[in-house]
N, C-alpha and C positions, 0 to 999 in steps of 0.2 A: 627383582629390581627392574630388570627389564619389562615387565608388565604393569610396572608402577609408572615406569617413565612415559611409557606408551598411552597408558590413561590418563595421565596429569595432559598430555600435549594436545589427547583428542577432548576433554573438556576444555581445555584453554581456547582452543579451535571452533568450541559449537559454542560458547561463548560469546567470541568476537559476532559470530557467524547470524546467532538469533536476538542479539542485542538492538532492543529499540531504535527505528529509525527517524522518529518524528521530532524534532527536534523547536519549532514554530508553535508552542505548545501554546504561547500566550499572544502569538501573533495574530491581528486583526483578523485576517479571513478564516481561521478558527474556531472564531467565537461565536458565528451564527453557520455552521457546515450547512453544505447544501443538499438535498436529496434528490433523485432525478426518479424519478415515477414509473408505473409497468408501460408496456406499449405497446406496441405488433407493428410488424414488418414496414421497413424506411420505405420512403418515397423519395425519389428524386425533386429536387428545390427547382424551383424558376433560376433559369440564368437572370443572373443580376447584373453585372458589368463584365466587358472585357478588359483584364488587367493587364499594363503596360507594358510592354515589348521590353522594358532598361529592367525591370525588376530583377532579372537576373544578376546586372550589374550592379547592384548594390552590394558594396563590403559590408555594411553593417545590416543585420537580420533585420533591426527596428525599422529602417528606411523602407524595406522589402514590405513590410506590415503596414505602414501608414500609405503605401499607395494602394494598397488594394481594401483602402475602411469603404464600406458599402452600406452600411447602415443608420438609418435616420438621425441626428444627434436631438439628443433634448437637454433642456437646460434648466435646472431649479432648483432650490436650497439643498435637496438631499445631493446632487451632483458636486454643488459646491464645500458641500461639509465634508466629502470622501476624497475629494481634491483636496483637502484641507488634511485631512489626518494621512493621505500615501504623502504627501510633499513634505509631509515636516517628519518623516521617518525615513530618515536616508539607509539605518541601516536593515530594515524592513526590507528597502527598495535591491540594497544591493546583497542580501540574502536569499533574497527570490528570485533575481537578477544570475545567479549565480546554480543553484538550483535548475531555474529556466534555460538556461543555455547550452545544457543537455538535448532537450527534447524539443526546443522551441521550432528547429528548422524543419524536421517533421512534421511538426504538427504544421505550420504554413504550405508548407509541399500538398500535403493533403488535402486541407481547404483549396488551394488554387487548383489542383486535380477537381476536385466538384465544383470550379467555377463559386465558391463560399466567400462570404465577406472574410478578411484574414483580421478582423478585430475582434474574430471570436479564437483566436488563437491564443489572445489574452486573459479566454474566461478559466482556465486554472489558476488566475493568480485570484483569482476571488470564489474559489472552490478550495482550494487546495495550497495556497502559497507554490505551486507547481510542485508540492512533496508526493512521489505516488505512493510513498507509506504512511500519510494521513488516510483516518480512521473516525468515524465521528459516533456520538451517541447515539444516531441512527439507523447506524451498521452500513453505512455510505462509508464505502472505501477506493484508494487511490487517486492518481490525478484529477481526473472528471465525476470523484464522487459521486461511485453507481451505488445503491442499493440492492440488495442479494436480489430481487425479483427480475428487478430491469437487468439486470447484469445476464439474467438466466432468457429471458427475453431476447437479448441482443449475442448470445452464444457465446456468452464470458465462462468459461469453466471455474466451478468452484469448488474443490476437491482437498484432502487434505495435503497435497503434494503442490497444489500450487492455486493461487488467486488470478484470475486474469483480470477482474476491475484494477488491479494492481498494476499490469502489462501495458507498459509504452504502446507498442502496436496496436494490441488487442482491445485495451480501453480506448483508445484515439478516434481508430475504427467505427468503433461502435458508440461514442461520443458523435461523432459526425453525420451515421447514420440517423439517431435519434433526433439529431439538431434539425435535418432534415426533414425529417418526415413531420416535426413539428410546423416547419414554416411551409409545407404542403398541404396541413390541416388548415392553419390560419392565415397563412399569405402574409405576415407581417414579422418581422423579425423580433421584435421588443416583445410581441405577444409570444414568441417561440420561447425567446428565452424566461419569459415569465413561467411559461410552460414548466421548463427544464427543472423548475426550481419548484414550484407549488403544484405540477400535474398539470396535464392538460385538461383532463374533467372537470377541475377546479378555473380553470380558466374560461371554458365554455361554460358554466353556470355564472360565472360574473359577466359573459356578454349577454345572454341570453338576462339576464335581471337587467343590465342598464337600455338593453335591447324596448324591455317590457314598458321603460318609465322614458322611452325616449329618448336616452340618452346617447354620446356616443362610444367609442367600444374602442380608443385606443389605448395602449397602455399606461397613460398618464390619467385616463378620464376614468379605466376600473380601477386605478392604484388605491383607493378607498377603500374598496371590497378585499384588499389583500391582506395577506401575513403581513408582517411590518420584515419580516428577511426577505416577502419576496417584491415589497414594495421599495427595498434598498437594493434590490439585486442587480437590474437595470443603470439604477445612477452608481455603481459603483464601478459595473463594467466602462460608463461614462465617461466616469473620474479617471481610469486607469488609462483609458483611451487618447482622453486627453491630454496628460501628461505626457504618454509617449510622441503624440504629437508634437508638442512642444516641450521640450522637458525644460529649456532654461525661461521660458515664460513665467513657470512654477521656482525656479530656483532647486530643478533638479538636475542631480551630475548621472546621467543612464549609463551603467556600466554597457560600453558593446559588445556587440554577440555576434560571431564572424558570421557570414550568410554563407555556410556551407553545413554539410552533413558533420555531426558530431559522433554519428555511432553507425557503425555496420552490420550488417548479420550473419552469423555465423555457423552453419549447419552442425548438429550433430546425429551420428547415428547409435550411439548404445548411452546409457547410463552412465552419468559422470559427478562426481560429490562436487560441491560449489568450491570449497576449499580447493579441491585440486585444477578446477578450473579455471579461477582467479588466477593461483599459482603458474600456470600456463599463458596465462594473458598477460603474467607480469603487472596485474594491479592489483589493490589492498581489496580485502571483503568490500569496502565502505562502497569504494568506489562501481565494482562487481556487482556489489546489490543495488546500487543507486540506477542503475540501467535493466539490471535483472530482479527487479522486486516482485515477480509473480509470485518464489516460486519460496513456498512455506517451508522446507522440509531442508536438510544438509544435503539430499543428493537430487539432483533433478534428471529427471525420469521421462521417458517416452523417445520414439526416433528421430527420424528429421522432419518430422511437421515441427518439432520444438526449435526453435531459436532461440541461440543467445547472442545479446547486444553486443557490443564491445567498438571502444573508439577506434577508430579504422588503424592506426598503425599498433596497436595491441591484437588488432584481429590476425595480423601477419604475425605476429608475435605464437600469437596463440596456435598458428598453424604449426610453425616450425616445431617445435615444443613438444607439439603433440606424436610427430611425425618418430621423434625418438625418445616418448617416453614408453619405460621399460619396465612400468609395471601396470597393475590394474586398477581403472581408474574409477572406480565403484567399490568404497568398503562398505555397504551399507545394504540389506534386506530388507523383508519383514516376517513377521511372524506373529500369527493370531491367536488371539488368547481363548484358552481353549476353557480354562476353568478357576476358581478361586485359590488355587494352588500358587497357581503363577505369580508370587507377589512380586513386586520389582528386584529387592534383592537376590533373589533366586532365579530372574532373566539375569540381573548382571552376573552373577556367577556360571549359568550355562553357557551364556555366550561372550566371556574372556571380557568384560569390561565392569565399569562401577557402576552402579545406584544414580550418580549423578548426570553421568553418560548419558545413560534411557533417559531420565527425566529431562532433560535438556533438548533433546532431539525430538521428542514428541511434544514436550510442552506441560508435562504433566505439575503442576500443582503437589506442592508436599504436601506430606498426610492425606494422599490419594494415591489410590491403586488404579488398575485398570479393568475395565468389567471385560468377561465373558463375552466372546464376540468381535468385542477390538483389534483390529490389527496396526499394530507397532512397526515402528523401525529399529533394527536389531543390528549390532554389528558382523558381517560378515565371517564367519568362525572355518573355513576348508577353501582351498585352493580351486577345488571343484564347483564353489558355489560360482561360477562365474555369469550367469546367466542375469539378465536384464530384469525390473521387476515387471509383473505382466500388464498387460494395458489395463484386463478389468478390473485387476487389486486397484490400479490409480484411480481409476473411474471410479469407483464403488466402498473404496475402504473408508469405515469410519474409526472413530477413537471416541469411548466414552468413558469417564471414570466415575467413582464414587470411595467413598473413606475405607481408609485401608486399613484394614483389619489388626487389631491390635494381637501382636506376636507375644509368645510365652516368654517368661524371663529366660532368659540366656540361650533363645532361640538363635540357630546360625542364619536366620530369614529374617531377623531384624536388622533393620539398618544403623547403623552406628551414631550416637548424635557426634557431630563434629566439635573441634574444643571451643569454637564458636556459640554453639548451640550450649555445650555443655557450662560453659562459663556464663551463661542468657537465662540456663537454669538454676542454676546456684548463687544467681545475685536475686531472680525471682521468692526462691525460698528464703534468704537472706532477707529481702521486705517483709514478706509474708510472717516471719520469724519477731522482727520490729513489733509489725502491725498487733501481734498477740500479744506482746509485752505489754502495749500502751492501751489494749482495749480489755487485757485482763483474759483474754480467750485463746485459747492455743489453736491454730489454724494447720490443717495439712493441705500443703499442695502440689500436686501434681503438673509437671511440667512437660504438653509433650513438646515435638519435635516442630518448630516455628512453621508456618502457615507465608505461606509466600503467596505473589499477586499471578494470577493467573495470566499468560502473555495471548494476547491477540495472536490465532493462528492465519 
């Protein structure tokens, strides 16, 4: 009973833990995701302006932002149609609004450190709705939607234990660095940001064409030559600009966002599960991964190069906490699959958990096993396992599957179908049963165990 309890708690747990966070599924910035292209090493931008001596003294973050806009404004139907669809979505605005006021004061801090226009603090709200668990069909993920190349480019680690396009810092970082060294290639911002969104090789082959025919080369004069996403991309950052400018000109109510620091960083030195980290911080998963969404995996791994977020009075929190907790704060391994033996029911019975356990913590897809080679997260089974996992398993471990092997009847390596499943099967053959009746043909069918969607690691 005791082992029952204990596995019902830690499914409930990795649950909460790897549950979807993208929640802006039908929200406008969405529907056209952006991709940001390969690129080598940032260049430093031209100083643009010196920003106001009072910026500090602004209570509201937005105020902080509208004095330091530095960049050209332009003005034309598509600026006015995106003005037109953020202003009459209030709860759009105060969704992202909300979301944003997490990360928004960093990201200004940082542009004002490179001397940056601070109206591109605003362009995850047209990347990303500011969610850094947005995810697009282009395999661009988190707030500044990197693509796996540029991410690798700009020294985003993508591993199975954690995403950094995903990471506040790490993505912001290297969001800014690229922003850069794009408006160091072309000297013009509008052209950077078109950059950011269709490539820069793609943008240098549309100056070099209007170049050829005479023409001139600013970003409204190549807008012709673009994608129709990245000829919106610019007036939408416009639109967004200009509401915050003025939000009751548009008839919008801006929720405010205090002008201070929302999160702090918190060193750690050994392996700690997210759950019991959270638990330390005194805040829910939701919130926990809303600041720490790098990191894929239930236990996040490596020394103190790794930070976690946490809002400044959770970080004291989290210190005390830690200072007298009395047990060990890593239940979680791995172990590598050595051979076709290993099906998942037979990890959960070696190492004291269930079927659903494994599957949950790695990601694995029913009616899939794990190939030979992969190395798994396993729950910690001796008092002695207490050691860290090692930097090159994180660096290097992969996870690959394929269908799992159909077990002999009344093998103790098959997994049990749940009464879910089972009652899924018996209304199946129950149709199936019908269907013979009325077409005159007796049908047998086989029912296996349901087919789940596989979860974005």
């Amino acid at each position: 009973m005791q082992n029952l309890t204990r596995n019902t708690v830690s499914l409930a747990a990795l649950v909460c833990l790897l549950a979807p966070a993208i929640s802006q599924a039908n929200d406008y910035s969405a529907e056209t995701p952006t991709q940001a292209y390969g690129a080598v090493a940032a260049k430093p931008a031209t100083a643009l302006t010196a920003f106001k001596t009072d910026e500090l003294n602004e209570s509201n973050l937005w105020g902080r932002i509208r004095s330091g806009y530095a960049i050209p404004d332009i003005d034309n139907a598509l600026v006015g149609k995106h003005v037109t669809w953020y202003s009459t979505r209030p709860d759009y605005i105060a969704r992202t609004s909300a979301r944003a006021s997490r990360y928004l004061y960093h990201v200004v801090q940082e542009l004002e450190k490179r001397n940056m226009p601070t109206e591109l603090a605003l362009l995850p709200i047209i990347e990303s709705a500011f969610n850094p668990q947005a995810y697009s069909s282009a395999n661009a993920s988190g707030m500044w939607q990197f693509v796996p190349g540029t991410g690798k480019d700009y020294n985003l680690k993508q591993n199975m234990f954690k995403d950094e396009r995903r990471g506040v810092l790490a993505s912001t970082d290297a969001a800014l660095s690229y922003l850069q060294k794009l408006y160091g290639m072309f000297g013009d911002w509008q052209l950077a940001l078109a950059a950011y969104n269709w490539g820069e090789g793609n943008v240098q082959k549309a100056i070099k064409k209007n170049q050829s025919l005479g023409k001139p080369t600013d970003f409204e004069s190549l807008a012709e030559l673009m994608p129709a996403e990245t000829r919106n991309y610019v007036p939408k950052l416009q639109a967004v600009k200009n509401i915050i400018a003025n939000p009751a000109q548009y008839g919008v109510a801006l929720p405010a966002i205090d002008n201070q620091a929302y999160f702090t960083t918190v060193d750690k030195t050994s392996d700690i599960d997210l759950t019991i980290a959270a638990q330390l911080a005194e805040l829910s998963i939701d919130e926990f991964k809303a600041l720490n969404p790098q990191f894929n995996r239930p236990v996040i791994t490596g020394g103190e190069q790794t930070k976690i977020l946490l809002p400044k009075e959770n970080a004291a929190k989290f210190t005390t906490n830690l200072a007298s907790w009395g047990t060990k704060l890593s239940t979680w391994t791995t172990h590598k699959i050595t051979g076709a033996k290993e099906s998942i029911a037979s990890l959960a019975s070696r190492f004291g958990t269930t079927p659903d356990v494994i599957r949950q913590a790695n990601n694995i897809p029913a009616q899939s096993g794990v190939k030979a080679g992969s190395t798994i997260l396993v729950p910690k089974i001796s008092t002695s396992s207490n050691t860290d996992i090692a930097e090159h398993i994180v660096d290097n471990a992969v996870v690959a599957f394929e269908a799992e092997r159909a077990s002999k009847r009344g093998s103790r390596n098959a997994e049990p179908m749940s009464g879910a499943q089972k009652l899924k099967a018996r209304a199946a053959n129950a149709v199936a049963e019908i269907k013979s009746r009325v077409t005159g043909k007796r049908t047998k069918t086989m029912v296996a165990e349901p087919q789940t969607r596989k979860r974005a690691g």
